[in-house]
Residue, then its C-alpha position, 0 to 999 in steps of 0.5 A: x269874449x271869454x274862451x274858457x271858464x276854470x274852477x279852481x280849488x284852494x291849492x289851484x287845482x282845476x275842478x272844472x273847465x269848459x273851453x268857450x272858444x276852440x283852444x289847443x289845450x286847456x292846459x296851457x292858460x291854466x299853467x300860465x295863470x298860476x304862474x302869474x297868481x303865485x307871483x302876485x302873493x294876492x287874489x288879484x281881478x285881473x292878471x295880464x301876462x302877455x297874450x292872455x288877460x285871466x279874470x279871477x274872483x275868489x268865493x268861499x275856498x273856489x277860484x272862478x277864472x276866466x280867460x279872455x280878449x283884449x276886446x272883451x270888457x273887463x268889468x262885465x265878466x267880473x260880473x258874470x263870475x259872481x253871478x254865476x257864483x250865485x247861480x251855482x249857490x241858489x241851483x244846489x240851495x246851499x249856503x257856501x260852495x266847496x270841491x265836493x259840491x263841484x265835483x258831483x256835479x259837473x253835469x249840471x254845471x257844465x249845462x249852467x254854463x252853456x245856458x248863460x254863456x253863448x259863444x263867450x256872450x252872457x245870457x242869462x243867469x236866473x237860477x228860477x228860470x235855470x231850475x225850470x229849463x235844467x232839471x238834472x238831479x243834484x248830488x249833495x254830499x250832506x244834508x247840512x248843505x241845504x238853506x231852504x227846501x227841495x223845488x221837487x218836493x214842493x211840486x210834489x206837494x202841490x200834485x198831491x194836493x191838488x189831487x185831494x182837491x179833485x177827489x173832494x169835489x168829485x165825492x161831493x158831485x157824486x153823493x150829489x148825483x147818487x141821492x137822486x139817481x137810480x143804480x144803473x144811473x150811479x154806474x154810468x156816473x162812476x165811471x163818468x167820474x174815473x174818467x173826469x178823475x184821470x183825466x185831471x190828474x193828466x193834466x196836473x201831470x202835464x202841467x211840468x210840460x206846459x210851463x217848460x214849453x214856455x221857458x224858450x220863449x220867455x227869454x224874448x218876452x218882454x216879461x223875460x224873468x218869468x215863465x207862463x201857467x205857474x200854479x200853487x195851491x196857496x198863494x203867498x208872497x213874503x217881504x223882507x226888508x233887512x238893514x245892515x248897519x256899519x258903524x265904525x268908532x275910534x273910541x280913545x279919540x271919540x272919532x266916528x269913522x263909518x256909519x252906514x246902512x246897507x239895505x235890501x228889500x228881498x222876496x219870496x213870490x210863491x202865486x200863481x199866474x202873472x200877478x201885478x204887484x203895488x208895494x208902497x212905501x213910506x216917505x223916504x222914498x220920495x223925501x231922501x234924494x240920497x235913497x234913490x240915487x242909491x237905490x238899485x231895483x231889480x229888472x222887474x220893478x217898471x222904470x215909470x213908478x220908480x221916476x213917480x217915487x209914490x208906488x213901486x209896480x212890478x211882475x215878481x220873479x217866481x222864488x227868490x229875489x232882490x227887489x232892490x239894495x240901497x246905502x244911505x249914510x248916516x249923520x254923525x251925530x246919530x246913534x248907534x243901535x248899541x253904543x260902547x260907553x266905556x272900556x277900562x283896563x285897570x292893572x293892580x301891579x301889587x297884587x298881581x291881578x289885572x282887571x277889565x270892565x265893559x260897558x254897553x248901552x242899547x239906543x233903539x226903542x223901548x218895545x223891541x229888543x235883540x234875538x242875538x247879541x255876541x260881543x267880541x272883546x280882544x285880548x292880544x294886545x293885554x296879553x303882549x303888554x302884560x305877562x298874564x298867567x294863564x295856569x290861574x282861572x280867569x274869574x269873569x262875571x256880566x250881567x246878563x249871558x255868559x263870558x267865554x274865552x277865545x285861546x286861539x283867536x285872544x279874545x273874550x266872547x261875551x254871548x247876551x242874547x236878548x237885551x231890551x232897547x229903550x237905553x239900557x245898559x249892561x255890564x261885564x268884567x273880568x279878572x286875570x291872574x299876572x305872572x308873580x315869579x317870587x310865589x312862582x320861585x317858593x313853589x319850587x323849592x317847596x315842591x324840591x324838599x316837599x314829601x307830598x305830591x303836588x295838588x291835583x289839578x282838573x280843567x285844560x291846562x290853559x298856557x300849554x294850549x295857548x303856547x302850542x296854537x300860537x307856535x303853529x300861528x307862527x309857523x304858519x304865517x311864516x310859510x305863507x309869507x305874511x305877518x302876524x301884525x297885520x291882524x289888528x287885535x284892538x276891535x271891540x265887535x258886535x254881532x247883533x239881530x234886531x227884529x221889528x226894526x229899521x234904522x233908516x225908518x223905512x216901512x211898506x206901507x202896504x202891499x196888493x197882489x193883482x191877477x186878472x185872470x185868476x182872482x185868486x185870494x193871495x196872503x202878503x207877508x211883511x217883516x223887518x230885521x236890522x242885522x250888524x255888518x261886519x264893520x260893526x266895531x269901536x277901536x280901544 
């Protein structure tokens, strides 16, 4: 079991810990765990030193570090970290966690924790069912933080329009009322109506009690991911099926390397009561052998349906979630979304100039096309190799987007944006200007027995700029130890969004929303989107 839980910063500082167990000094297994860190010079999973086994992950610029048994299972409190990463991250609604976010709510956190950690035993780590069990006000630092909306201003929302919809139905009751009755008659009616009137609001008032008097219970309910008389004044639920595609290609030896789909079905469930969702989908779920073995799906989805591959049955979680996340491997012969057709460099010694050409090629349908689309071209390896003079511009054309120069990272960012499927093809090129020392030389002695001031020049003065970054590059890689070779600087990346699109074909073939009780009118909302993965690459 665990005994204490660090957050640490960057430089290893503690930001939070909370002691599990009784221990002596929190102190002590910190400085113990820091030793061992920096003697590994790497983020390793699990440090063992002596009496003390430390697990530790790191996410975004936070280390989450525990302290643990010997008995305690390695792998689950591995687990437990990233999920509580998560937790942390869906609570506050923020893309990325850092020290402020931390250290302006360590009242809320220290709560997290105690709710999904039970005497160093995990319980639960839903943020749905912690927003409505927690409710604590969270300090953010920026608004820039936020991904999606406030969950206060949503219920707030809802208050007040249900409030317009029981002054509407009121109105109507009383101009109902009122054509037919006498004035004596209209006042007792009013105050009827004052009372029917406060007494809904009451309710709407009370709802927040009546759905958190279930949250204690709904942990031992066989339906343990969702809290009871959830209500919403529109009633939704939006379907997401994204596919992220890793393509890796040795493109001088025509040797493909990776070419996977990393896949997720996510949801937004906002419906009131306990529905019953049926999501069927296409014929890959019961075709592909490989889908379903690895195929992961949320507790929610019924063991029953998943084995009968036809029709996938579930309660959703209310908010966010995954339905499922799945990997498929692609053939070696299929395409690629965006295909690399050649990469030439073309050095004129001559005439000292140093030419380069990019072609790329678009190999899905003809009816879609990308919402975003950067190539990244590396530059480092023509920059050691050839003595390219960067005081001269660098003339660059394409034919669609704009081309621009990366002098930290050596690379050309070659931003298309929209480009049309059905086999299409783009260009680009570029010219750079190599160093010629005769020219360089004739200057100088022009400009020693010239008169006339050298010529104005406007603009940054590139290789100033390029030799101050890279000399603090160094610096930098020397205090930490590590070598700048182990970058690699000869991978063509593409950074693209495809909208309407799945590369492994699959397709919800339709959608129903169940309520029994309610029978309310709900909206299904479908899309697709496939996105590149990091990996995404052809090495030149």
């Amino acid at each position: 079991m665990s005994s204490i839980l660090y957050i640490l910063n960057e430089d290893l500082e503690s930001l939070l810990s909370k002691s599990i167990k009784a221990l002596e000094s929190p102190d002590i297994p910190l400085s113990l765990f820091k030793k061992q860190f920096h003697k590994h010079q790497v983020t390793t999973p699990v440090i063992i030193y002596e009496d003390y086994i430390f697990t530790c992950i790191q996410r975004d610029t936070l280390y989450f570090v525990s302290s643990i048994d010997c008995k305690t299972n390695i792998l689950e409190t591995l687990h437990y970290l990233n999920e509580f990463y998560i937790l942390l991250k869906n609570y506050f609604n923020v893309k990325q966690l850092d020290k402020n976010i931390i250290m302006d709510n360590l009242v809320p956190i220290l709560e997290l924790i105690e709710e999904s950690v039970d005497f160093g035993i995990i319980q639960i780590t839903d943020s749905n069912l912690m927003k409505d069990y927690i409710r604590i006000k969270v300090n953010l630092p920026q608004d820039d933080y936020k991904i999606h909306y406030d969950s206060s201003d949503e219920e707030k929302t809802n208050y007040h329009k249900g409030k317009k919809h029981i002054r509407k139905e009121l109105t109507y009751l009383k101009k109902k009322v009122l054509g037919r009755g006498t004035h004596e008659h209209s006042k007792s009616i009013d105050k009827t109506i004052e009372q029917k009137h406060t007494t809904a609001e009451d309710e709407l008032v009370d709802e927040d009690t009546y759905i958190n008097s279930y949250i204690a219970k709904t942990t031992i309910m066989s339906v343990s991911w969702r809290a009871k008389g959830i209500q919403y004044a529109k009633n939704e639920f939006f379907l997401d099926v994204i596919e992220k595609v890793e393509y890796f290609m040795d493109f001088s030896n025509n040797i493909i390397k990776k070419n996977l789909i990393h896949g997720e079905i996510i949801c937004k469930s906002f419906l009131s009561g306990m529905p019953t969702l049926k999501v069927s989908l296409n014929k890959i779920i019961y075709q592909d052998k490989q889908f379903l073995s690895s195929c992961k799906f949320h507790q929610c989805v019924m063991p029953d349906s998943v084995d009968e591959g036809k029709v996938l049955e579930f309660v959703p979680p209310d908010g966010d979630f995954v339905l499922c996340k799945y990997e498929l491997k692609r053939h070696v012969n299929d395409l690629p979304l965006l295909k690399l057709i050649s990469y030439e460099v073309k050095p004129k010694l001559d005439k000292y100039k140093l030419k380069l050409f990019v072609t790329i090629e678009s190999t899905f349908k003809k009816t879609n096309s990308t919402t975003k689309l950067n190539i990244k071209i590396p530059l480092k390896v023509l920059l050691e190799k050839y003595d390219i003079d960067l005081s001269k511009n660098i003339k660059s054309r394409c034919d669609e987007g704009k081309i621009l120069f990366n002098v930290s990272d050596d690379f050309l960012l070659w931003e298309i944006g929209a480009m049309k499927g059905g086999n299409s093809q783009l260009k680009m090129g570029a010219d750079f200007a190599l160093f010629n020392e005769e020219e360089y030389l004739r200057q100088q002695e022009e400009l020693k027995t010239s008169m006339n001031p050298p010529p104005l020049r406007t603009g940054p003065k590139l290789e100033e700029l390029y030799k101050q970054i890279h000399e603090e590059k160094c610096n930098n890689f020397t205090r930490k130890g590590e070598s700048s070779d182990e970058t690699k600087g000869n991978l063509i990346k593409m950074d693209f969004e495809i909208p309407y699109n799945t590369s492994s074909g699959l397709k919800v073939e339709y959608l129903k929303i169940e309520e029994p009780n309610l029978q309310y009118q709900a909206f299904p909302w479908v899309r697709y989107k496939t996105i590149s993965d990091d990996g995404y690459a052809y090495a030149v």
